[in-house]
C-alpha positions, 0 to 999 in steps of 0.5 A, spaced: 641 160 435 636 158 430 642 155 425 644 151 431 637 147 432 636 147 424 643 143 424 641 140 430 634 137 428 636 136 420 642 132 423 638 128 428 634 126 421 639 125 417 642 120 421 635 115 420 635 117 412 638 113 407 644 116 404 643 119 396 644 124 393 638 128 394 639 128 401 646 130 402 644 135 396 638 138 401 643 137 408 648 142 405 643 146 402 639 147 407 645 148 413 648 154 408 642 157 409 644 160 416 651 163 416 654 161 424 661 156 422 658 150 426 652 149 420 658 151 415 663 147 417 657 141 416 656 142 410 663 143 407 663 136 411 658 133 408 660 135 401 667 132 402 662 125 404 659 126 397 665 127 394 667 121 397 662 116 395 662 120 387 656 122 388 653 128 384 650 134 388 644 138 386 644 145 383 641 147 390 647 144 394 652 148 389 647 155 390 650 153 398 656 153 397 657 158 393 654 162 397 658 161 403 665 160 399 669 166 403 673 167 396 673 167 388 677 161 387 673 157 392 667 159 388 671 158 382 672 150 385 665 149 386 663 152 379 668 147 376 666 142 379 659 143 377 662 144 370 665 137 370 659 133 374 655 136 367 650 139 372 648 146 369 648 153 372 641 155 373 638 163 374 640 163 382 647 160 381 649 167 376 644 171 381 650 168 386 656 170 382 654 177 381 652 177 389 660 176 390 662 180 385 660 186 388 665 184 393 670 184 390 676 188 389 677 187 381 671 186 377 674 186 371 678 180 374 672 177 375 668 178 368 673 175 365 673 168 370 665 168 369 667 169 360 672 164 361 669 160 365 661 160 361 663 160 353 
């Protein structure tokens, strides 16, 4: 229910900010922070709205969505496109990877995602 309200309210608000960067960025990062699809759907909207308008989301935004990707080539989508945008990985983005790890069935699968992916 909470994620609910937030979504609400923080969608309320985000109507009446002038769109940039930085507001998408802290939208899709605050609503990955509750796990119910409504604020997830959101999110992924408002990344689709970024990528439109070419903007360049935060590391935060992208902590979010890797935290809400489902599977690792989603996580892998979004890691590319940080990788592209030069936007550099920082501690809670590996701490986030190591998380969806743990999840997976073929670790050494995904070691070699992560090597391949960094060096």
């Amino acid at each position: 229910m909470d994620g609910v309200i937030m979504g609400g309210a923080a969608d309320l608000l985000f109507e009446e900010l002038e769109k940039n960067e930085e507001i998408y960025s802290l939208m899709i990062a605050g609503l990955c922070k509750y796990s119910n699809a409504e604020c997830i759907t959101r999110a992924l909207e408002l990344y689709k709205e970024m990528r439109e308008k070419d903007f360049v989301p935060t590391v935060e935004a992208y902590c979010g969505l890797l935290t809400i990707a489902k599977t690792w080539q989603e996580a892998m989508f979004y890691l590319k496109d940080m990788a592209q945008k030069y936007i550099k990985p920082n501690i809670r983005v590996f701490n986030i990877l190591i998380e969806k790890s743990i999840s997976m069935v073929n670790f050494n699968l995904y070691l070699f995602y992560v090597y391949e992916f960094f060096s």
